[in-house]
TIVEX-303296 format. One record per residue (C-alpha): residue number from 0; residue in one letter; x negated, y negated, z negated. Coordinates in nm, 2 decimals, padded with zeros to 4 digits. Layout:
% TIVEX-303296
    i  aa       u       v       w
  NUM   a       X       Y       Z
...
% end
This chain:
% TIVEX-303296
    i  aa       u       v       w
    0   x   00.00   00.00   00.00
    1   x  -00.13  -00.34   00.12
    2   x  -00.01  -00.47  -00.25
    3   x  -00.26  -00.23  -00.37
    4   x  -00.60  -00.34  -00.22
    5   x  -00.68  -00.54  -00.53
    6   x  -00.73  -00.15  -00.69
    7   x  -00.99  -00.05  -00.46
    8   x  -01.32  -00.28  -00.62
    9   x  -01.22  -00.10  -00.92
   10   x  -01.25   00.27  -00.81
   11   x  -01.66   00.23  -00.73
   12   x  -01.70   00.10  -01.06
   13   x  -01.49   00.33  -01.24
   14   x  -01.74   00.64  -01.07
   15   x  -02.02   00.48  -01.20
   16   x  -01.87   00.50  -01.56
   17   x  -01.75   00.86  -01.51
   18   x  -01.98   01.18  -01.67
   19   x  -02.15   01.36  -01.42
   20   x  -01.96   01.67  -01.48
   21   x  -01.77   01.77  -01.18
   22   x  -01.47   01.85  -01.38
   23   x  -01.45   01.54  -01.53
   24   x  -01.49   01.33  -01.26
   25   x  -01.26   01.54  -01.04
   26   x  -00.98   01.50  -01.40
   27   x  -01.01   01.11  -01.38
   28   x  -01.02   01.06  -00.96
   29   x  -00.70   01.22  -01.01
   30   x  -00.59   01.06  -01.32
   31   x  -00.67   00.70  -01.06
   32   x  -00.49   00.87  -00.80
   33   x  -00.18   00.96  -01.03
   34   x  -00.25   00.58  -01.13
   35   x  -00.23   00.44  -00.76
   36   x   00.07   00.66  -00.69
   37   x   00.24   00.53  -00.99
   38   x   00.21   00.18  -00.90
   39   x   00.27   00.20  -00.55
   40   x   00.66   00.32  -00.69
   41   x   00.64   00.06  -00.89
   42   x   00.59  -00.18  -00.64
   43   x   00.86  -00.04  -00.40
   44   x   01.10  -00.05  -00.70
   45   x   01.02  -00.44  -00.71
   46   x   01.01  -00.49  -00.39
   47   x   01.39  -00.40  -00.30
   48   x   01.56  -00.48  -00.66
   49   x   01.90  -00.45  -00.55
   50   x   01.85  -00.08  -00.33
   51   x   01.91   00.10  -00.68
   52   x   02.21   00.02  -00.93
   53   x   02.11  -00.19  -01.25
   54   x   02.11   00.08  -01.49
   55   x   01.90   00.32  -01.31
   56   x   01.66   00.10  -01.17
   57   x   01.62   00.00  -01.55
   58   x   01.52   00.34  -01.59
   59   x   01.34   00.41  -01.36
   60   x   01.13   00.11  -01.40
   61   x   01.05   00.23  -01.75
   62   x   00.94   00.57  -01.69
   63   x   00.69   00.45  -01.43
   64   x   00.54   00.21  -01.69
   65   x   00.55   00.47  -01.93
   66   x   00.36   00.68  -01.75
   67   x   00.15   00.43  -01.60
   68   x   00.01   00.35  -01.91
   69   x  -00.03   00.72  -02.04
   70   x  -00.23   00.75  -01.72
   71   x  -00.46   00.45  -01.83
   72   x  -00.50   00.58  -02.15
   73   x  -00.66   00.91  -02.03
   74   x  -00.87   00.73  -01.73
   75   x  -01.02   00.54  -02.01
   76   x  -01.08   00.89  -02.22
   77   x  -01.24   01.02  -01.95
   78   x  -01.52   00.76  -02.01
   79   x  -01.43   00.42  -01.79
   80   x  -01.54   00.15  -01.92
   81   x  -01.23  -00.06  -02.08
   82   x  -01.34  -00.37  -01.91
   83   x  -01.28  -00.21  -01.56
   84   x  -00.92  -00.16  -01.68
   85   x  -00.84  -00.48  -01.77
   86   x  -00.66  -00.59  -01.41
   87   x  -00.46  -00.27  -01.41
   88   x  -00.34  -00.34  -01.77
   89   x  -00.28  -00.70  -01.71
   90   x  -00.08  -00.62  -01.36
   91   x   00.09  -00.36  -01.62
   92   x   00.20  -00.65  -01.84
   93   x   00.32  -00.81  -01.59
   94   x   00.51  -00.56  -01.46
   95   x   00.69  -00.47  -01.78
   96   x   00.81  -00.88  -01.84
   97   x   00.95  -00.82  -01.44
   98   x   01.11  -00.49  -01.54
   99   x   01.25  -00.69  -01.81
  100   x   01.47  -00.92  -01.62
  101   x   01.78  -00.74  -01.56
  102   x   01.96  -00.98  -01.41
  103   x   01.97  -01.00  -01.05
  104   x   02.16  -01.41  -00.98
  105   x   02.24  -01.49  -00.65
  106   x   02.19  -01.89  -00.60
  107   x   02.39  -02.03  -00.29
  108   x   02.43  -02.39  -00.17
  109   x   02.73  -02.55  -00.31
  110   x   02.88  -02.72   00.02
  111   x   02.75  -02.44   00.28
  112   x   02.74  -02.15   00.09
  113   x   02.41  -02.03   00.25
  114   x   02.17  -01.86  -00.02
  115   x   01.93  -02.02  -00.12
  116   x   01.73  -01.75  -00.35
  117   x   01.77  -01.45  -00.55
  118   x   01.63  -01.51  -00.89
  119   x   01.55  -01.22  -01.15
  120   x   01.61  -01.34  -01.44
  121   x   01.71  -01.23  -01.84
  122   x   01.99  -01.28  -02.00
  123   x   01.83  -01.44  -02.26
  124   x   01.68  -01.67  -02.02
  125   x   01.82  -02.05  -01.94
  126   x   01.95  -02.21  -01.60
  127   x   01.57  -02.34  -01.61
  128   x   01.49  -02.01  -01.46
  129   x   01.71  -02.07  -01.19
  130   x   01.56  -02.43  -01.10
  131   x   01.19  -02.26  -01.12
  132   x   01.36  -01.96  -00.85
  133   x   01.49  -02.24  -00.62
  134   x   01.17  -02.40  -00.64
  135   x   00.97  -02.16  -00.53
  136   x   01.21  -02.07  -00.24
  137   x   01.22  -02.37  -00.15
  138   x   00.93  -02.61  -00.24
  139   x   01.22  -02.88  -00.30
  140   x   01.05  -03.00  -00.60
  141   x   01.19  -03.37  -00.60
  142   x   01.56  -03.37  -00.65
  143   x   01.77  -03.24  -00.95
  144   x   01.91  -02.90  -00.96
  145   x   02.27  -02.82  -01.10
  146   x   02.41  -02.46  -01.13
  147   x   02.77  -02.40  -01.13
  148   x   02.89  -02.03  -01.25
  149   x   03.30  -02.04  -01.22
  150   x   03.41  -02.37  -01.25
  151   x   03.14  -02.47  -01.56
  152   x   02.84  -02.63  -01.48
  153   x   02.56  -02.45  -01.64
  154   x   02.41  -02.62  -01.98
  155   x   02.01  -02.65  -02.01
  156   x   02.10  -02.54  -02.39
  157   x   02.28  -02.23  -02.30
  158   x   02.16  -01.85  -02.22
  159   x   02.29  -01.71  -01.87
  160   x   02.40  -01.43  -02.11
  161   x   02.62  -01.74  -02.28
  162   x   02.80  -01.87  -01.97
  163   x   02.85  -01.53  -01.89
  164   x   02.65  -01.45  -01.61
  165   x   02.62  -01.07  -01.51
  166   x   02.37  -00.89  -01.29
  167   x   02.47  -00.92  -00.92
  168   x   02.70  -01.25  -01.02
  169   x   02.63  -01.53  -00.78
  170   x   02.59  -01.94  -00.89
  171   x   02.64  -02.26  -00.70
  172   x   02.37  -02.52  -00.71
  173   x   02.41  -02.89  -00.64
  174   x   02.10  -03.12  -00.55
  175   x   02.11  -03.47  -00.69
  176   x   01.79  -03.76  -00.54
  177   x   01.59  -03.86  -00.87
  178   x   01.43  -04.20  -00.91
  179   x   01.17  -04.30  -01.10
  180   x   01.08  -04.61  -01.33
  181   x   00.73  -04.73  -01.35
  182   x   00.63  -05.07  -01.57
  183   x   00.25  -05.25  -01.67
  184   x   00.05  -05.46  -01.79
  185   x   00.07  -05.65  -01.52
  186   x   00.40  -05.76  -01.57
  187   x   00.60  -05.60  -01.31
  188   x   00.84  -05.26  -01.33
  189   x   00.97  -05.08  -01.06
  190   x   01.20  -04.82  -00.95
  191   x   01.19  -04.62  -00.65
  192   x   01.35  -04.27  -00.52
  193   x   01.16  -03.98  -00.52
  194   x   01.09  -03.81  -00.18
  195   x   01.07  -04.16   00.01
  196   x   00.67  -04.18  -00.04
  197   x   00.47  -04.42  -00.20
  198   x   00.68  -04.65  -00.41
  199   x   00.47  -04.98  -00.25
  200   x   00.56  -04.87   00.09
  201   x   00.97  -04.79   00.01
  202   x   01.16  -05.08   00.15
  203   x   01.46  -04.96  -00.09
  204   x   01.23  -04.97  -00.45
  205   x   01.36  -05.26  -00.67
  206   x   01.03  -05.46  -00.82
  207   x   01.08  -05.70  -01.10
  208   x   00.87  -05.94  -01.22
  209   x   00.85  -06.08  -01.59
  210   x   00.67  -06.38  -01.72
  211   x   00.44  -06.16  -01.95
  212   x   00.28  -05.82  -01.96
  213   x   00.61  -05.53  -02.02
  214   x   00.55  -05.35  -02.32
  215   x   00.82  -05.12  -02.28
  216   x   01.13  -05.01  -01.99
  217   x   01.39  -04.78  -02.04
  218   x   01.65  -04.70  -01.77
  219   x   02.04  -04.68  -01.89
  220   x   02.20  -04.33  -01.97
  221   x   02.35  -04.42  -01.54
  222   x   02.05  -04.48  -01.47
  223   x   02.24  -04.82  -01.29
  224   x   02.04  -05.06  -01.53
  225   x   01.63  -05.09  -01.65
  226   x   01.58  -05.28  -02.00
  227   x   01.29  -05.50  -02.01
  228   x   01.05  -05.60  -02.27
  229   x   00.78  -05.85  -02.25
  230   x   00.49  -05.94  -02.49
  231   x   00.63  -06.28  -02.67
  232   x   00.95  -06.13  -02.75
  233   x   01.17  -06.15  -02.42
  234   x   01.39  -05.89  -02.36
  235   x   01.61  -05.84  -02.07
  236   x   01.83  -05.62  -01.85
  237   x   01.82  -05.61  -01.47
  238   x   01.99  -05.43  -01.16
  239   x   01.80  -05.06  -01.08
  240   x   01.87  -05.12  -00.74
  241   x   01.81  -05.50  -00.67
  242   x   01.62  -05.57  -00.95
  243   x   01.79  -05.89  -01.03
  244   x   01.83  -06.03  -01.41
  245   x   02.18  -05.95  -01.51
  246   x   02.11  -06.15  -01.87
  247   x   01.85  -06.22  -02.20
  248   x   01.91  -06.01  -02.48
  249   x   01.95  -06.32  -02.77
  250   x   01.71  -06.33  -03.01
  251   x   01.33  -06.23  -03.01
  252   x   01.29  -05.90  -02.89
  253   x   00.99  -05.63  -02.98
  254   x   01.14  -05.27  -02.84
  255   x   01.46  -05.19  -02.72
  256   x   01.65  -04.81  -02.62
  257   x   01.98  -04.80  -02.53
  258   x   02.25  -04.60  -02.73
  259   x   02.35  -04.23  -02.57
  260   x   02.67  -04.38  -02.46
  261   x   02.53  -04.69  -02.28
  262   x   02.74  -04.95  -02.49
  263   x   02.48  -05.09  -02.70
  264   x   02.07  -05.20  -02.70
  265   x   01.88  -05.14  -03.05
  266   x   01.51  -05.27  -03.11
  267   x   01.30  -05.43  -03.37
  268   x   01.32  -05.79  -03.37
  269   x   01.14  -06.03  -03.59
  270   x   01.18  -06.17  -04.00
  271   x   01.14  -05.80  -04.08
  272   x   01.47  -05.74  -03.90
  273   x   01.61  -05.52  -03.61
  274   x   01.93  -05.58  -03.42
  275   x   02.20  -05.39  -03.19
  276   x   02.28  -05.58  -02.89
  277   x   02.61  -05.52  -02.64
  278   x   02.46  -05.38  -02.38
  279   x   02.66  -05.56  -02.11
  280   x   02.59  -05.92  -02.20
  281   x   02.29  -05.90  -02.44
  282   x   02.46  -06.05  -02.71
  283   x   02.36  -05.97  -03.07
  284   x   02.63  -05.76  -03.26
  285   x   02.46  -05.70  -03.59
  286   x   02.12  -05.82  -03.73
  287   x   02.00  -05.56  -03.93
  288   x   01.81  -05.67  -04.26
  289   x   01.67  -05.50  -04.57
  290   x   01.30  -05.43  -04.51
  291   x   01.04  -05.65  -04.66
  292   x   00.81  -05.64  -04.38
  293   x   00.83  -05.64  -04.02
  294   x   01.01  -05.36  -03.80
  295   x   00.77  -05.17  -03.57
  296   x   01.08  -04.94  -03.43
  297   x   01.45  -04.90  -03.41
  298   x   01.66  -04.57  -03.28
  299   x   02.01  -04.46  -03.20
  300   x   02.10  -04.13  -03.34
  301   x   02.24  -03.90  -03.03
  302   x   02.60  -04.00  -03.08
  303   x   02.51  -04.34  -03.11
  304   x   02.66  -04.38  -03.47
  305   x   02.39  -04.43  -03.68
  306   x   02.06  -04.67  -03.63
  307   x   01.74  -04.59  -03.77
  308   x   01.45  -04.81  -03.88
  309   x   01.07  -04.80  -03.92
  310   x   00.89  -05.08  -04.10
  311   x   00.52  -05.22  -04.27
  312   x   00.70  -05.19  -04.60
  313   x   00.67  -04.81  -04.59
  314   x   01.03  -04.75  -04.60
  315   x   01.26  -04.61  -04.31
  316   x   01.65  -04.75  -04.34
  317   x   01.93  -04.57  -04.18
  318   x   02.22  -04.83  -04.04
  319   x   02.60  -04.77  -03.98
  320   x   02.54  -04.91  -03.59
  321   x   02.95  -05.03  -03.58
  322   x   02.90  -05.26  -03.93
  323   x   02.48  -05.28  -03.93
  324   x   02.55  -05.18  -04.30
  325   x   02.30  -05.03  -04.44
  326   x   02.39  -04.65  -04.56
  327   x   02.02  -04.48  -04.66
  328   x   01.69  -04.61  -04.76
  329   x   01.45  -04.32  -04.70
  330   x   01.12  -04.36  -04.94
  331   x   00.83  -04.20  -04.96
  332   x   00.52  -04.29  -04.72
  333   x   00.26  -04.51  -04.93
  334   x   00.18  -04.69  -04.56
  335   x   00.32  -04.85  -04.29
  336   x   00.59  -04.59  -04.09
  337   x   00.49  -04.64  -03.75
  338   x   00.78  -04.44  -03.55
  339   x   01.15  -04.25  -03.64
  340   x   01.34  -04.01  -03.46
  341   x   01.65  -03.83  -03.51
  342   x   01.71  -03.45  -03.42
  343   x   01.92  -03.39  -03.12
  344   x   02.18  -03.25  -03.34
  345   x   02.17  -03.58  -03.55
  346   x   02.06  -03.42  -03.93
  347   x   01.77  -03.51  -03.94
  348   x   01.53  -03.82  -03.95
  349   x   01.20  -03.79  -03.86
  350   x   00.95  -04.08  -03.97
  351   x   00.53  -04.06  -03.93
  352   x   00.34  -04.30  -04.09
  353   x  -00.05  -04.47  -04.08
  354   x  -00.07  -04.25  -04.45
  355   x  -00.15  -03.92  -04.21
  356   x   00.17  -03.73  -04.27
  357   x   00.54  -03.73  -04.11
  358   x   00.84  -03.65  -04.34
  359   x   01.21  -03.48  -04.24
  360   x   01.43  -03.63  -04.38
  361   x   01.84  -03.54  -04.46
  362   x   01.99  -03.81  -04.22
  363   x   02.35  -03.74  -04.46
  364   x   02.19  -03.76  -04.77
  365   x   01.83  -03.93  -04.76
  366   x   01.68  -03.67  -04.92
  367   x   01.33  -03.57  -04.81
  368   x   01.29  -03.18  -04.70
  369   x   00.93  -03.17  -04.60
  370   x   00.62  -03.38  -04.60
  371   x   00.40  -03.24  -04.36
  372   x   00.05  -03.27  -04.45
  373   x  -00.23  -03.19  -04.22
  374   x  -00.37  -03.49  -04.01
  375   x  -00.69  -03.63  -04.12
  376   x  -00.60  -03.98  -03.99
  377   x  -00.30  -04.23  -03.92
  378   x   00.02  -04.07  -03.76
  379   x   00.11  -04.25  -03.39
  380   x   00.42  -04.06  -03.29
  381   x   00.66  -03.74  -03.34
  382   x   00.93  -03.53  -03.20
  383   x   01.20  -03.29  -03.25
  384   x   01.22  -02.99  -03.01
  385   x   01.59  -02.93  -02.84
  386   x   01.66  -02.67  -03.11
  387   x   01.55  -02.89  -03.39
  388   x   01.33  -02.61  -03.53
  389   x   00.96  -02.74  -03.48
  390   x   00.81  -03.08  -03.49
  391   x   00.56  -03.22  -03.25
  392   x   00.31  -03.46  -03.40
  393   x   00.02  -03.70  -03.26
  394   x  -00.26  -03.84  -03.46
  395   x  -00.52  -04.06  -03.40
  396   x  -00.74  -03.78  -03.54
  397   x  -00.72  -03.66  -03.21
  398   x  -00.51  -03.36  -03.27
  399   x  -00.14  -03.24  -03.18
  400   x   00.03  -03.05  -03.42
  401   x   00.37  -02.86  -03.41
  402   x   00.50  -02.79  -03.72
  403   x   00.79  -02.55  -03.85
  404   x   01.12  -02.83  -03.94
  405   x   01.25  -02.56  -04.28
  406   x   00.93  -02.48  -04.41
  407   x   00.69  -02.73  -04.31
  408   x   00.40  -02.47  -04.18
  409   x   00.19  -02.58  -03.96
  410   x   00.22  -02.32  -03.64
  411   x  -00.02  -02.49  -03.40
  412   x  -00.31  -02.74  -03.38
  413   x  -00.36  -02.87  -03.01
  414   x  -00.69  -03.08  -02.99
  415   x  -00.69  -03.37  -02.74
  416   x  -00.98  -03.44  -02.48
  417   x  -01.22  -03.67  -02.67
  418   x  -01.01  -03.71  -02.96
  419   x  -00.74  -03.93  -02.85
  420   x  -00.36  -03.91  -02.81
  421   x  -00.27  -04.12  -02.61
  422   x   00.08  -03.93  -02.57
  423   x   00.27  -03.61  -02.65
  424   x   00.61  -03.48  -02.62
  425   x   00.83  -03.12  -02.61
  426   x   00.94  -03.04  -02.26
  427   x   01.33  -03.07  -02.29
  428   x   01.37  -02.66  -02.36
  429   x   01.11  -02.69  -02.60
  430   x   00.90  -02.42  -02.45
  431   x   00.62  -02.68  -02.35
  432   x   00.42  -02.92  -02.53
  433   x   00.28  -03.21  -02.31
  434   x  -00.03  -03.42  -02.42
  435   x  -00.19  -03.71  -02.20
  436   x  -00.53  -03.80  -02.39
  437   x  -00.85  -03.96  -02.29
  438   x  -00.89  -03.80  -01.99
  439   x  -00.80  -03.84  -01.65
  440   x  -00.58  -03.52  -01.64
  441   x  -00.27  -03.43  -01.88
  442   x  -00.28  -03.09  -02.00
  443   x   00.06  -02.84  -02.03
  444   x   00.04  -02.58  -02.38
  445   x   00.25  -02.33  -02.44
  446   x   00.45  -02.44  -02.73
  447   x   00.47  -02.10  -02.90
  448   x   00.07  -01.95  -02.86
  449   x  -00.09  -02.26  -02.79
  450   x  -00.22  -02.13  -02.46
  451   x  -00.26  -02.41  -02.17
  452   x  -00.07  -02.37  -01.93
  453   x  -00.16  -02.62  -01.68
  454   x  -00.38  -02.89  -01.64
  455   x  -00.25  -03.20  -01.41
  456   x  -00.60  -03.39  -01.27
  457   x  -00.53  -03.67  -01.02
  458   x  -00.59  -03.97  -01.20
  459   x  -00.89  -04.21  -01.16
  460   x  -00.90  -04.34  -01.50
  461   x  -00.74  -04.22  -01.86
  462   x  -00.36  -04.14  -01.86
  463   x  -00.17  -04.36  -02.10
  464   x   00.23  -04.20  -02.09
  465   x   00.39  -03.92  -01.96
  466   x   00.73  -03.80  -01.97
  467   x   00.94  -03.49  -01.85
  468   x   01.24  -03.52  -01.60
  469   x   01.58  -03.42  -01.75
  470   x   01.52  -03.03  -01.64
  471   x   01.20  -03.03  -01.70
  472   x   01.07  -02.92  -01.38
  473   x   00.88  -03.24  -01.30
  474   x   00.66  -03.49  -01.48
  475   x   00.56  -03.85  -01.47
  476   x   00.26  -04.01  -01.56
  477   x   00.07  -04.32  -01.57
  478   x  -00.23  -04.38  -01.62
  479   x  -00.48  -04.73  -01.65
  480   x  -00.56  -04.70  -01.29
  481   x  -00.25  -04.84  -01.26
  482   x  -00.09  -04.56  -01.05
  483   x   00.13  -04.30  -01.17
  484   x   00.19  -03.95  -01.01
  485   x   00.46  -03.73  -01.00
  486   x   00.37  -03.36  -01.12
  487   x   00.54  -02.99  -01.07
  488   x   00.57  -02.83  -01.41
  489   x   00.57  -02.54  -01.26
  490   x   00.25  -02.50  -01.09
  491   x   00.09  -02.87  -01.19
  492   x   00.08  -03.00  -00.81
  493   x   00.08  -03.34  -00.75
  494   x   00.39  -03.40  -00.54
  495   x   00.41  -03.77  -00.55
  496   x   00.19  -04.06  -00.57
  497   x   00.38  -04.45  -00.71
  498   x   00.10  -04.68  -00.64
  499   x   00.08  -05.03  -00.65
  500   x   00.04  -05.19  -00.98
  501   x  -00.24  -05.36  -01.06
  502   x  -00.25  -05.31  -01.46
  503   x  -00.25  -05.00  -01.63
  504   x   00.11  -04.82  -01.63
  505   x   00.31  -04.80  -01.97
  506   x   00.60  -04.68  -01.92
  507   x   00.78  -04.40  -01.65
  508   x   01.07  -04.24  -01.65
  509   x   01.27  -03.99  -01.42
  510   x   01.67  -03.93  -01.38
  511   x   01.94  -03.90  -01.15
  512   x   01.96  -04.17  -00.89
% end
């Protein structure tokens, strides 16, 4: 078999091992016979996944890999050298995680029906499987992917077990264009759709220009709207697609995010205050006070209820967002708290702090769950995973930590290139832990072992942000060359160069055009 050519370099060296004894080596030339034999079935069993019904070819599959490796077990008692083995244990593993997959998912376009791919899949596994099956069919790397199974669209959350799809079933998948926003030092941000090349050459990207350097730009939950904001406390909100000013958020401005629901603008502001802004005039709705130092960052919990506060004064504050009443002071951090988060799920505050630790907090009662101890040096950011379970942490140490949320272990310790962190996030499954450093690549780990995955080189000069598109199949980054690049995280090509800023790039983000 032509699949099997990769077998022969090995047989040489596995005569060379072998005892002279003409008995033995005739016992393990068969036992590497049996071995090709085995594998060639194996092989053919892959090859036509749906010639055999589920059950049986589950079967089937198993008592060739059980044999398989009985087989390599007595090659290597015969006297090979276990080194020599390690391709044909290796191809094993990866035959057993393939064997594995018991669902066979038929994707077809949703407005011609044509198929698009046949995916093997778990049903333990997510729709992201799907989009990384599509992909690869299809090298369609720059639009969004939506699956529908009966007449529900498929949730990133849920299992294909969950939404109840069965081996043989078939899904629908709609494609969506992306755009992406890019802002700098420079003073300008920009928004362009993917797929129409370089952003500085697309006659339909919006470019804005501010009267100071942008310190941050977030697009609105439609994606219709990018907020703004300068060094010198301007904030404002313009047009995605013109780029003209739609209004000036009142007030002085430091940050700004926009609420889940679009309504309302939340950032730190100054007198030790933040505020929440209506997000379709800029006016201010509440001033929130309490902190007896200045804000360095205000959030929305997910359902946009709640409004969470970091500040020099140590403390975090958690905010009724309709009254700007105050409902929870969280205390505990002997330093400044540089950054808060809530969970997706809303229970939980997350604060980090220049004292080297990050806290969980209850975001119902205030009470502080874990104190997560570990960093040798000043905290600069943190996040939840989707599931809530594990925390991400970034420290200017130089080191990435992800952390267990109940118990408050420790389960991995990612260094960064040259001891800096310049950024690091979960991939939106949580399965992936992204970290741009001081380097001119960004590096992909495996959020469970640690192992890296993927390294994404391209730059010129050190990568400063990078985020993950919605599905996270694709991710931005920018870097102080002052060009960002879009990057498959699936197999860490570069599919898309933005130039054309002429300061380093601070901010991107991808979603739905």
């Amino acid at each position: 078999s032509g699949d099997l050519l990769w077998l022969r370099p090995l047989l040489p060296q596995q005569a060379t091992q072998l005892s002279a004894s003409s008995t033995e080596m005739a016992s393990t030339w068969s036992a590497l016979s049996n071995t090709m034999e085995l594998l060639s079935g194996l092989f053919s069993l892959e090859d036509s996944p749906t010639t055999l019904d589920p059950g049986r070819r589950q079967c089937d599959q198993g008592t060739y890999v059980e044999e398989l490796r009985r087989v390599i077990d007595k090659v290597e008692s015969e006297g090979a050298d276990s080194e020599a083995l390690d391709d044909i244990r290796q191809r094993l593993e990866e035959i057993e995680q393939e064997a594995s997959k018991g669902l066979a998912v038929t994707v077809r376009h949703a407005v011609s029906g044509e198929v698009v791919a046949v995916v093997r899949a778990r049903p333990t596994d997510t729709a992201a499987v799907l989009r990384e099956g599509v992909l690869r069919e299809t090298g369609d790397a720059l639009v969004a992917l939506r699956f529908i199974h009966g007449s529900k669209v498929l949730k990133d959350s849920e299992t294909l077990e969950e939404a109840g799809v069965q081996d043989g079933a078939s899904v629908l998948v709609i494609r969506s264009p992306l755009k992406c926003l890019t802002a700098s030092f420079d003073g300008t941000s920009r928004v362009c759709q993917l797929g129409k090349g370089n952003a500085a050459d697309d006659d339909k990207a919006s470019f804005m220009t501010e009267s100071g350097p942008v310190m941050s730009a977030a697009l609105s939950p439609c994606s219709g709207f990018v907020l703004v904001v300068c060094s010198g406390g301007d904030g404002c909100v313009r047009c995605a697609s013109t780029g003209e000013l739609e209004f000036h958020l009142q007030g002085w401005v430091a940050s700004g995010e926009y609420s889940s629901n679009g309504q309302f603008i939340t950032g730190a502001s100054d007198n030790g205050t933040a505020r929440i802004w209506c997000a379709k005039t800029g006016r201010c709705l509440h001033e929130l006070s309490g902190h007896a130092d200045d804000v360095k960052a205000a959030t929305f919990s997910p359902d946009s209820s709640l409004v969470a506060t970091a500040s020099c004064d140590g403390t975090a504050i958690v905010y009724e967002a309709a009254s700007g009443r105050p409902l929870l002071r969280l205390v505990g951090h002997v330093d400044v708290v540089r950054s808060v988060v809530f969970s997706q799920d809303g229970k939980w505050v997350l604060t980090t702090s220049m004292d080297a630790t990050a806290r969980v907090w209850s975001a119902t009662t205030g009470e502080c769950s874990q104190a997560l101890r570990g960093h040798t040096k000043a905290l600069s950011g943190a996040h939840f995973s989707s599931d809530g379970f594990r925390v991400l942490t970034a420290s200017f140490d130089g080191t990435v930590r992800v952390w267990d949320t109940l118990s408050g272990e420790c389960l991995l310790l990612l260094p960064a290139e040259n001891n800096v962190v310049n950024a690091a996030t979960f991939s939106p499954d949580g399965t992936s832990v992204l970290v741009a450093s001081a380097s001119e690549s960004l590096r992909l780990f495996c959020a469970d072992t640690g192992e890296c995955r993927l390294t994404l080189s391209g730059h010129e000069d050190w990568v400063r942000v990078a985020s993950f598109s919605p599905d996270g199949m694709l991710v931005a980054s920018g870097s102080y060359d002052g060009a960002a690049r879009i990057w498959s995280a699936v197999d860490g090509h570069c599919v898309q160069m933005l130039d054309g800023h002429a300061g380093a790039v601070i901010a991107t983000a991808i979603a739905e055009a």
